[in-house]
N, C-alpha and C positions, 0 to 999 in steps of 0.2 A: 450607664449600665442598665439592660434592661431585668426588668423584676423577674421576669419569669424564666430564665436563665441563668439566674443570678440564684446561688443557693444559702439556705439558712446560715451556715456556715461564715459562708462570703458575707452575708448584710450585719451581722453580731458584730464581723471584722470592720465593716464600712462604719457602723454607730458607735462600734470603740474609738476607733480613729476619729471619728469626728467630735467625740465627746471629749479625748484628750488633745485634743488639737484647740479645742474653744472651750476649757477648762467653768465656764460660767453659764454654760448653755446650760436654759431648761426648756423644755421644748414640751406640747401638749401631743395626746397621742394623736390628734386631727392634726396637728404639723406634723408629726413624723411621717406619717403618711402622707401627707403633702408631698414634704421633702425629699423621699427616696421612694414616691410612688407605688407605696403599698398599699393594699385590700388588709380588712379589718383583722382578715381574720391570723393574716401573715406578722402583721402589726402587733397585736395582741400577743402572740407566742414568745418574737422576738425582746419584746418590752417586758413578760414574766420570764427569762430567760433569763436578758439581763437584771432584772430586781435579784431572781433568785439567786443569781452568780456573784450580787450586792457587787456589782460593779454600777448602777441606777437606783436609785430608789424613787419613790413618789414624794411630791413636796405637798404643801395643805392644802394647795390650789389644783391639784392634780397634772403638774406638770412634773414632767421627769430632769432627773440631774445627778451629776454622780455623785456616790454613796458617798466616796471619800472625802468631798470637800463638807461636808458640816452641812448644817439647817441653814 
C-alpha cells in the first residue's frame, strides 16, 4: 500500500489489524515506521491516536503494545 495514498483512517485500520493479528507485538516508533513506511510526522499522530484511543499504549522501553493485554 502506498503511504501517500493510503489515508489516516486506512493506516489506524492497518495497525489495528496488525496489532490484533500478532497479539504480542511491541514494536518501537522507528519500526513502525519502518514497517508501514511512514515519515515522522505521520507516525507520530497515528501512534497518539492510538494511545489515546488506549487501543496502544507505551511500554518502559518505549515500544508500543496493546493497552489490553497488561504490562
Amino acid at each position: 500500500m502506498d503511504a501517500i495514498q493510503t489515508t489516516a483512517a486506512d493506516w489506524l485500520q492497518i495497525i489495528r489489524g496488525e496489532y490484533s493479528e500478532i497479539p504480542g507485538l511491541h514494536l518501537t516508533k522507528k519500526q513502525v515506521q519502518r514497517l508501514w513506511g511512514l515519515d515522522a510526522v505521520t507516525c507520530d499522530a497515528l501512534l497518539e491516536t492510538l494511545v489515546g484511543g488506549r487501543f496502544l499504549r507505551r511500554t518502559q522501553n518505549g515500544a508500543y503494545a496493546r493497552a489490553d493485554l497488561g504490562q
